[in-house]
Each structure stands twice: as structure tokens, then as C-alpha cells.
N, C-alpha and C positions, 0 to 999 in steps of 0.2 A: 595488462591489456594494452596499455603505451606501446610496448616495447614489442607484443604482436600487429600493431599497426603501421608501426615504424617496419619491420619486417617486411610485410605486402607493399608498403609503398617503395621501398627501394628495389623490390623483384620487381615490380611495373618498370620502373624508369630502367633497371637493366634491360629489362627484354625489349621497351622501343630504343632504345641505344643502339641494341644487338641487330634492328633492323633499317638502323640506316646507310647508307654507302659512306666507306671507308676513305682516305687520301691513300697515297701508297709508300709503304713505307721504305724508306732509306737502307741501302745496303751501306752496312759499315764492314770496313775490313778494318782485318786482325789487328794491323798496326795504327789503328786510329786511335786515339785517344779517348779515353771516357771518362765522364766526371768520375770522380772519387769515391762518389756518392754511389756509384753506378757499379751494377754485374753484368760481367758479362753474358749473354743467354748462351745456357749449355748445350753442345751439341744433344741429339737423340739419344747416341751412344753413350751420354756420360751416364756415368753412375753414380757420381757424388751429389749429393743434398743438396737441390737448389737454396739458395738463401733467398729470404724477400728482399723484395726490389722496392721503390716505390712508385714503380710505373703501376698503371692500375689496369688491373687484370678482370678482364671483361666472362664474366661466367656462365659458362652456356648453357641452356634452361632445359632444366630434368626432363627425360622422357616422361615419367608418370608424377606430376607433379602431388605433392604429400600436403592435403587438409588438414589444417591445424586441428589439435585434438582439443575441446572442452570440458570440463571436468564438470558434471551433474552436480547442481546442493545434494544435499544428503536427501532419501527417502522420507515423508514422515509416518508414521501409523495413525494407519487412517483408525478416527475414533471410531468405534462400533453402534451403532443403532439401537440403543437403548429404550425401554428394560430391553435386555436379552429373553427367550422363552425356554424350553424344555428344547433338551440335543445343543443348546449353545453355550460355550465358554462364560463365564461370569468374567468381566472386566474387572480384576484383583485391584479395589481400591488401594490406594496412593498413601492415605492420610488418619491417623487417626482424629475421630470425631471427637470435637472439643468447641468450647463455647464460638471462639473467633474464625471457626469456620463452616459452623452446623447451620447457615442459613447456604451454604453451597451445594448442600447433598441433592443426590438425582437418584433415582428410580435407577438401580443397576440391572434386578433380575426378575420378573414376573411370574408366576406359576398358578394355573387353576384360572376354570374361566366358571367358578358358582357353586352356589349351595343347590342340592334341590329341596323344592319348601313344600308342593304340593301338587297332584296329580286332581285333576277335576275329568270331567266327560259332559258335550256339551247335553242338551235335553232331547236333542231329535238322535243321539247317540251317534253324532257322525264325525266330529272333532274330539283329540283327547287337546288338552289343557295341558302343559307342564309350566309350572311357576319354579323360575330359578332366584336367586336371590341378582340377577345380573339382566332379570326381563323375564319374557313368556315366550315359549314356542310352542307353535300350534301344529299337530299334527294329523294326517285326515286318517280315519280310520280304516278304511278300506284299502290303504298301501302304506299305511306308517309313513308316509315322506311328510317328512318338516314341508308346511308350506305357508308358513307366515313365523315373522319373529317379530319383539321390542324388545330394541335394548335399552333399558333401564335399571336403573339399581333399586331394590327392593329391601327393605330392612326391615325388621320384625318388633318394633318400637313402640308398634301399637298392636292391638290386639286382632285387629282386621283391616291389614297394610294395602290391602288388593283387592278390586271385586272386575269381574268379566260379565258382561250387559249378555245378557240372553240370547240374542241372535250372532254374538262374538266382534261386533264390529268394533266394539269400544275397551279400555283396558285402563282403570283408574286408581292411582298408584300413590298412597300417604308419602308425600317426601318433606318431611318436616312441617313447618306450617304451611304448606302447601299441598293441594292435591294435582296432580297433572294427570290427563285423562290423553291417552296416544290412541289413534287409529291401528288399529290392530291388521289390516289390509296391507297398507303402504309402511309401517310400523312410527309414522312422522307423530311430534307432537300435537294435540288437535285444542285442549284446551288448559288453562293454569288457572286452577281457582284459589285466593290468599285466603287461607283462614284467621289473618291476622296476628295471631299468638299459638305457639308454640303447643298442640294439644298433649294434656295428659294420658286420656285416650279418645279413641275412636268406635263407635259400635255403630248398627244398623247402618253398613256401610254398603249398600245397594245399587243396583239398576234398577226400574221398574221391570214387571213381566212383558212390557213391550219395548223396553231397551230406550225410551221416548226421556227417559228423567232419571237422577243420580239423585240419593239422598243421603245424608250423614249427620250424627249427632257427635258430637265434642263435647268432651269434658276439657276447659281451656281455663287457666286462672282469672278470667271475668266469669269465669262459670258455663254452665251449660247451655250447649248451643245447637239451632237445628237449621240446615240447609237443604233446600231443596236447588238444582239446577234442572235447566233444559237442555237436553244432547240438543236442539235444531241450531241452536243460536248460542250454547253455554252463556245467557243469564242467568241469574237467581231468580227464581218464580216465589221462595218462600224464605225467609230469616226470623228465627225467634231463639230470643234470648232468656231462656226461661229455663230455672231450675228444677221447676216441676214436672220437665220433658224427658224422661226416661225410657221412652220406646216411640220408634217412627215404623210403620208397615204401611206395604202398599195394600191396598184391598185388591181382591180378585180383579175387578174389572179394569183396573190400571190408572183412570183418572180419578181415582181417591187416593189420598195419603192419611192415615188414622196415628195417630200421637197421640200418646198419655206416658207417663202417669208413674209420678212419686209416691212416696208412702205417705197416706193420706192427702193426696195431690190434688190439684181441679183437675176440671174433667177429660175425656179424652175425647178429643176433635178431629173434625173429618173434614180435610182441603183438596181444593180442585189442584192437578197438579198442570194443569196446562196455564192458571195463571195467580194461582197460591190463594185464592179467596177460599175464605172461610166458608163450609157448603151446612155443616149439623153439628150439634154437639148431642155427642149419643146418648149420657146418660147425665140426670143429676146436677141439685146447686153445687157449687161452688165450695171450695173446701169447707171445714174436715169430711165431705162426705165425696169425696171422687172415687176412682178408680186407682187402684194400687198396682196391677198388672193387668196383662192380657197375653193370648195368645189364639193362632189360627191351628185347626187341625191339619191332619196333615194332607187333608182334599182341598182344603181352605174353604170347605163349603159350612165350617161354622166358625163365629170367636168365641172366645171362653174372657170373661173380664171378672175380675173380684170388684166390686163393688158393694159401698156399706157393708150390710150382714152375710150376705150373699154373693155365690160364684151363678152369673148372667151367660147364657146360651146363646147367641145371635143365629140369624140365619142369615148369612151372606149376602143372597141375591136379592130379599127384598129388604134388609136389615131390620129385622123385626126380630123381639124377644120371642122365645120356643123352649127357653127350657129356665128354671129358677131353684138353685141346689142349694140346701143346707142352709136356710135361715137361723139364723143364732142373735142371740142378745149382743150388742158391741158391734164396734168396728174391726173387719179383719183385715189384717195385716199381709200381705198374702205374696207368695214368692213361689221358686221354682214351680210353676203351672208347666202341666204336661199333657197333651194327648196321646193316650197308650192304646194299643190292640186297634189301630185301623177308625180311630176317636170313638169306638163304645166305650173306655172308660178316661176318666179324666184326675190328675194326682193332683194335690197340692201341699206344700210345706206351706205353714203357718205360723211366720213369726211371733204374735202374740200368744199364740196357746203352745207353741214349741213342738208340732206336733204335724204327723202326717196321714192326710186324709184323700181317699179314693170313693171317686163314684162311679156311678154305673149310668151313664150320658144316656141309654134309652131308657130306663125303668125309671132314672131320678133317684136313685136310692145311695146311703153312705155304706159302701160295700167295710173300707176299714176305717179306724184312726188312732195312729199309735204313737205314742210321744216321740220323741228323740230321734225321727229316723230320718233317712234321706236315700234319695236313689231309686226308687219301688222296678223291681222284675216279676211280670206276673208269670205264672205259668200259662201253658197254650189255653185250657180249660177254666184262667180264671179261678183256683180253688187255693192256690197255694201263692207265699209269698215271700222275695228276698230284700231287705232293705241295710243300708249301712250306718253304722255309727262311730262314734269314737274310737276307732282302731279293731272294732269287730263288723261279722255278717250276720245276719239274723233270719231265721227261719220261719216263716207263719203258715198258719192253716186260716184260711179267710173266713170260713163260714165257723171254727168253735171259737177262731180272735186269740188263741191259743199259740207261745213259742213253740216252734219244734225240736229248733236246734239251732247253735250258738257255736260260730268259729271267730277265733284272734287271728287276727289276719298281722300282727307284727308292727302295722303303723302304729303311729305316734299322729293323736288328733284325728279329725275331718280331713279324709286322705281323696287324690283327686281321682277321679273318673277314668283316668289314663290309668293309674295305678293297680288299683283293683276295679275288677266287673263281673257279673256273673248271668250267664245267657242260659236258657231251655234248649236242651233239642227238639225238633218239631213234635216229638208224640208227647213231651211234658215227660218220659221216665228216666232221663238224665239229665246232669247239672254240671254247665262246665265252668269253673271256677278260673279265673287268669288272676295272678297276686306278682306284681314288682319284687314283693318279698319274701316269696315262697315259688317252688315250681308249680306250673297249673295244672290243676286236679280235673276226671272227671270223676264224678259223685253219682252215687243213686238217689233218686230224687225222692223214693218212700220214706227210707231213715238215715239219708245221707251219709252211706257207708262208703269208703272212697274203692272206686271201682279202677283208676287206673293212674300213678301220679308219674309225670312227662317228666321226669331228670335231664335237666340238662338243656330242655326248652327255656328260653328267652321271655316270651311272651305268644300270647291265642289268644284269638277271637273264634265266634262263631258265626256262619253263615247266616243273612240274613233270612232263608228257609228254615234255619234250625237244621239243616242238613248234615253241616261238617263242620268240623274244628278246623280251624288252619292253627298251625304253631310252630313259629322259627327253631329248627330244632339242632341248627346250625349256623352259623354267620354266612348268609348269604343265600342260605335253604330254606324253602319254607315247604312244612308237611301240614298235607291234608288227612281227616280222618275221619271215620266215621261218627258221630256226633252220638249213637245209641253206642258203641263198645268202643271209640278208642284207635280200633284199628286202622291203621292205615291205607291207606286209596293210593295215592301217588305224591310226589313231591316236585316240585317247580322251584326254577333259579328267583333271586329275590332277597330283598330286607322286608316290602311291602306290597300290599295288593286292594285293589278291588274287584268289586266284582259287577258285573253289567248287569241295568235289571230285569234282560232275560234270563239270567242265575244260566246261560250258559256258555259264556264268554266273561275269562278274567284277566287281567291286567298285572303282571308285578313289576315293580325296578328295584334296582339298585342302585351304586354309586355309577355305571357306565351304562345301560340299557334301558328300555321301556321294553316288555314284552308280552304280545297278546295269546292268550292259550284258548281250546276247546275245551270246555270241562268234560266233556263225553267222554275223551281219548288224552285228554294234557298230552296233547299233542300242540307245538307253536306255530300258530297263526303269521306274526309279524314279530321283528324285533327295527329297534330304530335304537343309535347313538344316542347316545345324553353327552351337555356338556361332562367336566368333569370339576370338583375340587379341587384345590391346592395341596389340600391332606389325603386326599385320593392318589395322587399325583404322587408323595411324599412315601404313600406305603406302598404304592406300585415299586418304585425305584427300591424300596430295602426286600423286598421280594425278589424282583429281577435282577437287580444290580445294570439296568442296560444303560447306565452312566446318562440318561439325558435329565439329569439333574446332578451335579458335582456334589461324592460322596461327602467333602468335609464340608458340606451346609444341610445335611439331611438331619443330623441330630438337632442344630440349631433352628431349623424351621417346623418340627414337629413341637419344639419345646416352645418355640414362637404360637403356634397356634393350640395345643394343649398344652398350657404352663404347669395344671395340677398333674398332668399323667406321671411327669416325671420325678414325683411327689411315694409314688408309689414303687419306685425304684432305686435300688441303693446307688451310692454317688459312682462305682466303678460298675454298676451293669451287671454283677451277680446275681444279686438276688433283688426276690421282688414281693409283694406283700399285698393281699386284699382282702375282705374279711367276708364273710359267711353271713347273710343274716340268719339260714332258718337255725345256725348252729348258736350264733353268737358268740362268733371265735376269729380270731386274727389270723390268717395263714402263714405261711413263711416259703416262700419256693428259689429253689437254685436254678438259675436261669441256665438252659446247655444248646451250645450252639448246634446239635447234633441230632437234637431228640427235644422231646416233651420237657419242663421243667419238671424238677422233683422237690416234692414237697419234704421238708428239712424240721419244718416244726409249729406246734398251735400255741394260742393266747386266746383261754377265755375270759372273755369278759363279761361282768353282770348285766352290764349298760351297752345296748348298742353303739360301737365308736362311730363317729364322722372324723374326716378330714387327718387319715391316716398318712402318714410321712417316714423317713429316713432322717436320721441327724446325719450330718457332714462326715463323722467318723463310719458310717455304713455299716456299726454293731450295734445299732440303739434307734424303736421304732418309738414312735411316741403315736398320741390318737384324743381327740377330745373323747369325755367320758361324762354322760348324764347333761352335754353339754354347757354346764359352767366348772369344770376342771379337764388340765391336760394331763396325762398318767407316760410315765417312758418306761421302755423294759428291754431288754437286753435280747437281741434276736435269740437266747437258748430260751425265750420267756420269762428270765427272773424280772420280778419287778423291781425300778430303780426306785421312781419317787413319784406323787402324783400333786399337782397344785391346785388349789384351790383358785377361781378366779370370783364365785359367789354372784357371776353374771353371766350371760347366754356370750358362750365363745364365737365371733364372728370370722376371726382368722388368726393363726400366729406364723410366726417364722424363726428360723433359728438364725443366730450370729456365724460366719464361716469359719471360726474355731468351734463351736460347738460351746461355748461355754456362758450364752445368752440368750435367754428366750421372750420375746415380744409376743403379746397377741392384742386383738384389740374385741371389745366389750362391748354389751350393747343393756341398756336398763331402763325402757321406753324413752323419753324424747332424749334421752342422752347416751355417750359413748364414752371409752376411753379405752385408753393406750396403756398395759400394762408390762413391767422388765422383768425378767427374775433369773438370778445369778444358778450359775450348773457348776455342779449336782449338789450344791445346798439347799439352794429353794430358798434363799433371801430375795425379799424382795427390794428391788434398787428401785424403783420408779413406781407411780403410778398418776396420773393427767387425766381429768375428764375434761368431756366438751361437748357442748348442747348439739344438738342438729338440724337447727332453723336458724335463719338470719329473716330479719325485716328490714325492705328498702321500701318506703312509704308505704303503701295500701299491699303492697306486695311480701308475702312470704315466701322464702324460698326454703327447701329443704335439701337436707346431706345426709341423706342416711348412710348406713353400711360405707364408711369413709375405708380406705386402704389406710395401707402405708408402707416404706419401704424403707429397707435398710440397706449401705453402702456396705460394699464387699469389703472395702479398705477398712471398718470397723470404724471410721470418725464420726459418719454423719447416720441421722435416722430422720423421715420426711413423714408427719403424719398431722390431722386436722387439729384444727382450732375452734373455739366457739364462736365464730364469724363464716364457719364455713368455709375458710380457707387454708391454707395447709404453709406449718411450720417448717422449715429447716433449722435441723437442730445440732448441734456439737454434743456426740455423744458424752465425751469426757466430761462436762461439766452442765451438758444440758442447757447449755447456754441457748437461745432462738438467734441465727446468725442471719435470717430470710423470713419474711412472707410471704408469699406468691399466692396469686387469685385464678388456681385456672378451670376453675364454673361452680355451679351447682349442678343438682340433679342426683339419681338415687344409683348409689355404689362408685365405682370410677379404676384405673388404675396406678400405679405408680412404680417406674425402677430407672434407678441411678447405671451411669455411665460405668464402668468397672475402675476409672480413676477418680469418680464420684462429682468428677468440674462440671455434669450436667445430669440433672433430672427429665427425664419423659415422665408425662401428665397427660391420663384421659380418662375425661369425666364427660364429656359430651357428644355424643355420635362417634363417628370415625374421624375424630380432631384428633391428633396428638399435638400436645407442647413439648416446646426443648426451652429448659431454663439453664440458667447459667447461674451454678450455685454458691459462687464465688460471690458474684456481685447481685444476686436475688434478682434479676429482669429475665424477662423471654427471647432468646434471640433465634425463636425461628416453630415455625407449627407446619405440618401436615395435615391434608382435607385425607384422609385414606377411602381410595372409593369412589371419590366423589359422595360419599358417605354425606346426608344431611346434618347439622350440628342439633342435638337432641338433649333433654337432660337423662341420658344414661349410656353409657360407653357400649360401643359396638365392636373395638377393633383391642385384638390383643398385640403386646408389643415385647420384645426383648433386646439386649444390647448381645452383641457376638463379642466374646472370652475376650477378644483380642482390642476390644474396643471399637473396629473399626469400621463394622456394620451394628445397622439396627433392622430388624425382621418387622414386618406387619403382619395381622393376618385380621383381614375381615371380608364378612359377605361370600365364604370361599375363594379368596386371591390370597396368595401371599406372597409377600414383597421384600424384595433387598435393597438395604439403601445404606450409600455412602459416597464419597467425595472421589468424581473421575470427572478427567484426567487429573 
């Protein structure tokens, strides 16, 4: 730079030289004398090489004088705007993940904007409802246009995480110990109410029917809790702290709130909701003779309350007794209460006699009562009846009290309502059967002969006319049909549906659509976008291939967010394996990139298997069996060897030679972590460890503890009887760690592929990154914005190579690792 400045300033001072007036110079001739020093000037004519002189030679200034040239720094690459989305490059981390730099990691690549959790309609039928796990968007039904959204994050943590107030203005969303209630209009937050501690669950989680007041009951570790707020002003109008609080309803008229009522509980009370005073207490001293349940029909123009000996009839509008059912000696204990057929008849299980009893709400009379059952479907006519038990269905005649007929439906226990059901068609002369674990039947409903069984269908339901079966009879299809023979009407795009209750407009989605049909013509009305999932997103791209997801993270973010899928596939992607329930057989199928798979070979088994897997080698399936032993057998079906664990198998895993098998146990309050050496069946290990810790007045629980085992074969990471989780040196079993990262019920756990750190999540969408060297934490993720809960929400993986770690919760899934 010097030596370019020195430059310019001597071309200055030449050029004003060049323009000042000269003296005139001396003619010297030939024979003069010149210093020594001195040349002579050559004539034009010479031709010989001037030599330098040291006279100074004045240099005449270029026509187009030349701008020195600067040389640019180098470019830098510009960082990219992270996470990247779908269609964009992933930013190729730099760094493998390791303890001294896992507090650096960023958010590289995002994919998936939700889950869908739930389809509502509003009551004037003018707004549909979609609940995503990332908010609500509301859509008008007369043009399908999205025309309100919140965005919030939704988790499934409790049992009723969300409720929408009746006129739609309000949208109140369980976020940990907290409830926040958003404007559903402008989608802003409106109110934050603390519930102080951390609830267990959540139930009667309401608006009133005039959208005026919010209520909710907590089950919290101070116990059971009931609030009432005010939408005008979000006060609390009501708080009670009471364990005998097991149902909060509003009454018809809106400024009542009615609460009761534990087993054998005090009584059930009736509060103003505009300023929480106590207004009546309906029935009865004080315990043991209160009120055990209740329930509104479905007009709400009567309640049904068990009380003492007797199940009490209210009438709503002036609250006065009208009806007094089934006096009996003793206090009943009373549960599942139902109003059936339009509330002319009323059900109830009864825990103290173990038994299930139906009246008849106008006559007053005990139509049934039959031990053991649960569930009751009457026919249209009231004469006939199905109820469920212990792994079977049962058939009655109501007026001889008489079984008719007796199906095994394949469950194991008291199976849920999701699983199996069984609906009338409207004339009462068939019977359609839906079973998780069989195909669904329909049946003649004289001597339940089966009239037509659905192969190959998913799951049905029936119209709530008794009209038509619907039955997914395809991924993605759903077939309608005649509900008297079977046959089919039409089929509609869909996973699920409702239906409007003018029974002639229906609603189905799927993972990308909402769409509204005519039932006259299934012809489509409306169709409206849905967001989509991460795993939506994931199986689009191995369908299409249209690259807006980079194919070498597609295996790794599918196995990020279904860990067990790929449990069911051999290590190189040949073959794949699922089992049959109605057969009771293990399948064997050769995976072909070209065609359908071909099934290769069976494995019957006596005991229905769970938790069917591939060992490392990809010739050897193993499966729990009677679930307390694991059984392995060689893909041609020989059996190798089966172990006894003599306890309810919770999980195991293999060692990545194949020559060590871990599972972990469970034998009421306690668990344990069990080894056994391959293909001997020695066992090298075995650990038990309770599943409570006490911190003063507080217990906490761990159930269902993981654990996990490092690829490198040194380390295995699994609970303590503190509830907290050992690092341990496989080779001598030695505990080289501690680590505390929560309570709460199940959790995850997997080590880095060079094993220097552990991921830990047992609490919402927390993960920890420990450092298993030195046993501290040196770095956690909120995934989500995910609430800290006691039970994990988000699934997590480490990538082959070390140098990402995958998320997947709430329908996002996320890349992370260290850029630049």
C-alpha cells in the first residue's frame, strides 16, 4: 500500500513539473566537452541503445491513464437460514457430536408442520374444527376456507388437552401446569391460568353452554382439584380442593355448576357460576351415604345419580325427584351409568355386586342384570342384548335372561371400546361386529350365523342411523355398505369420517385433506388442505422420490420417529416379518423392489407374540411369548432357544454382535434389568430396582424405566432404585455414572455411536445430552417448545455417523447438529 501511494504522489509532482515553463536549453556542439559522467544525446537516426544518463528524464503523462487494480478478500459463504424446510439443501454438519461441543448444536433442518388429533363441528353446524397438535384451524363450512388459526402446541399428556367454548371465540389448551386460553378470532393469547403443580390428569375440561365459564378438575399430587374461571375477566369464581370431587357439569341452564362425587363420597353440590357461591346440595347427609356417580341424558332434560340403595331421576328444569330405580339393601357402588335409546333406558355397572344392570327409565322396571359384563348394545326393539367380558362377546335374549351366543374375540383382559364394538342395523336383523383382532363381521342377528366377513378391512363402524357400515378397506379408502347385506354403496378418499347430524353430509381426512361429501350422490362438496406431518412428508418423498427431502436422511428420520418399525425389518431391508393374530402365526416376507412382497415362510405360535424383532445377523427372529419369556428361531422357522424371564417382559434389545440379549422386567412396584449370553441362555446378569423414590411428603414414580445399550459393546445405561439411571461398564458391571434426568412414567434413552454421550427423555419434549465420561449434563433441548411433563413426548435417534441427532415430536421432525 506504501509503495502504491508513493506511486501517485510522484505521477502528481511529475505532471505539475510537466506544466511549468522551461529556461532554454544550451546548444552544445560536437567538440564541447562533457563531463565523463555524461552521454552524449543520440541523434534520431542512431540506432544504438541509448545508455542512462543521470539527467532526469521528465515522462509525459499517458493518454488513458491506468487505475490501480485492488484485489477483493476472499468471498465468504454466506451462512444459510436455518432450520432449512422441504426442497432445501441440509447444511452438511462440520463436527462430530461429543460432550465438548453438544451445548453448540442448532436446529439444521425442519420438516412437518403437525399431527392431526381431532375433527369437531361447531353446534349451529357452520365451522368444522381441526385440532393439530401445532394449534386449531377453523374452517367455515360453506366454502371450506381456513378462516381463523392458533398457533399453539397441543400434547396429548392428558386426557382432555383441549376444549373449544360453544360459540368458538375461546380455545383452552393444557400446557403443562398451565392452562392458556387464546382468542380464537385474532388467534392472540387471552388468558394463563397456574395450576400450580404439574397435573396427573385432567377431566371435565369444559366451556359452559354459554361460553361465559371454563371448568376443570385435576388430579395434581396435593390431590384433587376443581376450578372454575370467568371468560369476562379470567378470575377464578370457584377452587376446591377436595378429593371427593370426581365429576364437575354444568346444568342446562348455564349458571349452575353440579360436582360430586367419589365412592362413597359427600354430596353433590350445585354453584352459581357467575360468582362460585354455594346455591343447594341435591341430595343427603354427608358421607358414607352420598352420591357415587351421575350423569345427564343425552337431552339433558333429566340426571341419573346413584345414590345410597338407589339410582335418583331428576328433572332438570325444576330439579325435583321423578323417578326412584332399584332399591336394594347396602350401599351401591356404582360406575359406568349410561343413557341408552334416546334416555328410555338407563345401564349401570356395579362395582360392589360385579354386575350389570339396565332399566327401563319410563316403566321403572329392571329390564336385565348380569354379572361380569360391560359395554351393553341393545337392539332397535329392545329384546335382545350384547355385552363384553374378559376377552369374549356375549349374546342375550332380555325378556328369557337367557345366553344366546358366545364369541372369543382374541383379547387378553378387559379390551377397550376402540378395539372391539358391536352396532345393530336400524331394523335389529343384522349385527356388525368390528374386532382389532379379527376382520369385521356382519352377522345375523337371529342365530348369529356370519353373513359376510370383510378380509382385508382395517376397522368399521356403523352409521349412527344403523344405516351403513363404513370400513377402511384400504389405507386411505373408506367403503360404505349396506348395513342389512354387506354390499357396497360407494367408497370415499379418507383414513376417517364423520358424519353431520343431518345423516346427509359427511366429512373424511386424511394425512393431507378435509373433505366434505353428499351422501345422496358421494359426490364432493368441498375439499380444504391440511397441514401435514413430518412422517407424511417422509413417506411422500420414498413414493415420489421429488428430492425435497435429501434421500440419505429418509431412513434415519423415519427410524427417528418410528424406532419400533424398524424392529420388524431385517438389518439389510430383505425381509420383513408381522404376525397374524386370527392365525396365530409369525409371517416371513421377502421384501421386492418391483412387486408385492412374497411371503417365504410361517411360525406358529401357541401364545400370541408381542414385540417381534430381527437379531443383527437378519436369520434369526426372536418375539416375547406368554409375555414373561423371549423364544428365537431361525427365519426357515426352526426353533433355536426360548428364555425364561418368570416376569411381564417390558422390552429387550440385542447386543450388535448378536451375542447378548438384555430385557428389562416389571413384578409390581418393582423392575429389573435382565443379560443372557447367545445361544446358551446363561445368564450373566440380573438387577432389580423399585419404582418410587420419596422426597418428603412427595412420592414420585418410574415406571416402565428404558435402557439402552452402546453400539461399541462397553457401556449399558439402565434405572436405579432412586429413580435414577446408572452408567454402567459392561465388562465388569462396574456403575461409572449417575445421572438424574426426572421422574415420570416410561422415558427414553440412546447413546452417541462412540458412547462419550447419552440422550435422556423422560419428561415432555426435554431431551438431555450427558457426558458419559464425566457423568454431568452438558447441554438439553425443549423439542417443540414441548411443556416439561412427567412422560416423554418426543422420539430421538443419533445418525450412523455420529454427527446428527433426529427429533421427532408433536409431527415435526428435526435435524440437529453443529454448523458452521
Amino acid at each position: 500500500m506504501k509503495r502504491l501511494w508513493l506511486f501517485v504522489f510522484l505521477f502528481i509532482v511529475a505532471c505539475n513539473r510537466a506544466e511549468q515553463p522551461t529556461a532554454p536549453i544550451a546548444q552544445v556542439s560536437e567538440e564541447t566537452a562533457v563531463p565523463a559522467t555524461h552521454t552524449a544525446i543520440p541523434s534520431p537516426t542512431a540506432s544504438a541503445t541509448p545508455l542512462p544518463t543521470n539527467t532526469p528524464t521528465i515522462t509525459p503523462s499517458p493518454t488513458n491513464t491506468m487505475t490501480p487494480t485492488l484485489t477483493p478478500p476472499p468471498t465468504q459463504t454466506p451462512t444459510p437460514e436455518l432450520p432449512v424446510g422441504l426442497g432445501t439443501a441440509v447444511p452438511e454438519p462440520l463436527h462430530q457430536l461429543a460432550p465438548e461441543n453438544a451445548a453448540q448444536m442448532v436446529e439444521l433442518a425442519q420438516y412437518g408442520d403437525g399431527n392431526l388429533l381431532d375433527i369437531q363441528l361447531s353446534q349451529d353446524e357452520s365451522t368444522l374444527y381441526a385440532f393439530f397438535s401445532n394449534g386449531l384451524y377453523v374452517y367455515d363450512i360453506e366454502t371450506f376456507v381456513m378462516k381463523q388459526a392458533v398457533q399453539t402446541t397441543i400434547t396429548k399428556h392428558v386426557n382432555n388437552p383441549y376444549a373449544i367454548s360453544t360459540d368458538g371465540a375461546f380455545l383452552a389448551v393444557v400446557n403443562g401446569s398451565e392452562i392458556h386460553v387464546w382468542n380464537v378470532v385474532d388467534g392472540s393469547l387471552h388468558y394463563t391460568f397456574d395450576l400450580g403443580e404439574l397435573p396427573y390428569a385432567i377431566s371435565d375440561f369444559r366451556f359452559s353452554p354459554n361460553s361465559q365459564s371454563l371448568t376443570a378438575l385435576g388430579r395434581l399430587p396435593s390431590g384433587n382439584h376443581l376450578w372454575l374461571w370467568a371468560m369476562s375477566d379470567g378470575e377464578i369464581r370457584l377452587h376446591q380442593q377436595n378429593d371427593y370431587i370426581h365429576q364437575a357439569l354444568f346444568w342446562p341452564s348455564d349458571e349452575l355448576l353440579l360436582t360430586c362425587c367419589a365412592e362413597f363420597s359427600a354430596n353433590a353440590q350445585m354453584w352459581q357460576t357467575t360468582d362460585g357461591s354455594l346455591v343447594d346440595t341435591l341430595v343427603g347427609p354427608p358421607w358414607p351415604d352420598g352420591i357415587s356417580t351421575m350423569t345427564f341424558s343425552q337431552d339433558r332434560s333429566m340426571l341419573a345419580a346413584v345414590y345410597k340403595n338407589s339410582i335418583w331421576l331428576w328433572d332438570t328444569a325444576d330439579r325435583k325427584v321423578i323417578q326412584q330405580l332399584n332399591r336394594r339393601n347396602g350401599q351401591y357402588r356404582g360406575g359406568e351409568l349410561t343413557f341408552m335409546h334416546d334416555g328410555q333406558v338407563l345401564s349401570m355397572y356395579t362395582f360392589d355386586l360385579n354386575s350389570l344392570r339396565l332399566w327401563d327409565v319410563v316403566e321403572g322396571v329392571l329390564l336385565a342384570d348380569l354379572p361380569d359384563q360391560h359395554t351393553p348394545v341393545l337392539s332397535p326393539d329392545r329384546t335382545r342384548l350384547f355385552t363384553q367380558s374378559l376377552g369374549q362377546i356375549h349374546y342375550w335374549d332380555i325378556k328369557t335372561k337367557q345366553e344366546l351366543f358366545q364369541f372369543d374375540t382374541g383379547a387378553q383382559g378387559i379390551f377397550n371400546i376402540n378395539d372391539i364394538s358391536v352396532a345393530f342395523a336400524a331394523d335389529g336383523d343384522t349385527i356388525f361386529i368390528k374386532n382389532r383382532f379379527n376382520p369385521p363381521q356382519l352377522l345375523n342377528a337371529q342365530d348369529a350365523s356370519v353373513l359376510q366377513t370383510f378380509d382385508g378391512d382395517g376397522y368399521g363402524f356403523v352409521t349412527p342411523d344403523g344405516g351403513m357400515i363404513v370400513t377402511n378397506s384400504h389405507p386411505g379408502i373408506l367403503t360404505f355398505r349396506d348395513a342389512r347385506n354387506g354390499r357396497s354403496l360407494f367408497t370415499l378418499d379418507g383414513y376417517n369420517y364423520f358424519l353431520f347430524p343431518d345423516e346427509s353430509t359427511i366429512a373424511t381426512w386424511d394425512d393431507e385433506q378435509i373433505m366434505l361429501w353428499n351422501m345422496s350422490d358421494s359426490e364432493p362438496l368441498h375439499v380444504a388442505n391440511l397441514p401435514q406431518s413430518g412422517m407424511n412428508y417422509v413417506w411422500q418423498e420414498r413414493e415420489s422420490g421429488n428430492g425435497r427431502i435429501p434421500a440419505q436422511y429418509l431412513d434415519f428420520l423415519q427410524n427417528t420417529a418410528f424406532p419400533n418399525n424398524k424392529n420388524y425389518e431385517s438389518p439389510d431391508g430383505n425381509l420383513r416379518i408381522n404376525f397374524d393374530q386370527a392365525k396365530s402365526e409369525i409371517i416371513i416376507w421377502k421384501n421386492s423392489q418391483n412387486g408385492p412382497p412374497q411371503q417365504l415362510d410361517t411360525i406358529h405360535t401357541p401364545e400370541k407374540p408381542r414385540l417381534l424383532t430381527f437379531l443383527p445377523d437378519g436369520q434369526t427372529i426372536s418375539a416375547v411369548q406368554n409375555d414373561t419369556s423371549i423364544s428365537l428361531w431361525h427365519i426357515d422357522g426352526t426353533p433355536i432357544i426360548t428364555l425364561p424371564a418368570y416376569q411381564y417382559i417390558l422390552d429387550y434389545q440385542f447386543s450388535q454382535d448378536g451375542y447378548t440379549l438384555y430385557a428389562t422386567t416389571s413384578n409390581n412396584y418393582t423392575e429389573s434389568l435382565r443379560v443372557w449370553e447367545l445361544p446358551s441362555g446363561n445368564v450373566l446378569h440380573v438387577e432389580q430396582y423399585s419404582l418410587e423414590m420419596r422426597q418428603g411428603n412427595t412420592t414420585h414414580n418410574c415406571f416402565r424405566r428404558p435402557f439402552a445399550i452402546g453400539q461399541l459393546g462397553n457401556l449399558v445405561a439402565y434405572s436405579n432404585t432412586q429413580c435414577q439411571i446408572n452408567i454402567v461398564q459392561i465388562s465388569d458391571w462396574r456403575i461409572l455414572h449417575t445421572i438424574d434426568p426426572g421422574f415420570g412414567y416410561g422415558g427414553r434413552m440412546a447413546f452417541s455411536p462412540d458412547e462419550t454421550l447419552l440422550a435422556t427423555g423422560f419428561q415432555g419434549g426435554e431431551i438431555k445430552l450427558w457426558d458419559t465420561q464425566k457423568g454431568i449434563l452438558v447441554h438439553s433441548i425443549l423439542e417443540h417448545d414441548s411443556p416439561v411433563e412427567d412422560e416423554p413426548t418426543v422420539h430421538f435417534a443419533f445418525a450412523e455417523d455420529g454427527q446428527l441427532l433426529g427429533t421427532s415430536a408433536n409431527g415435526v421432525l428435526r435435524l440437529w447438529g453443529i454448523w458452521p
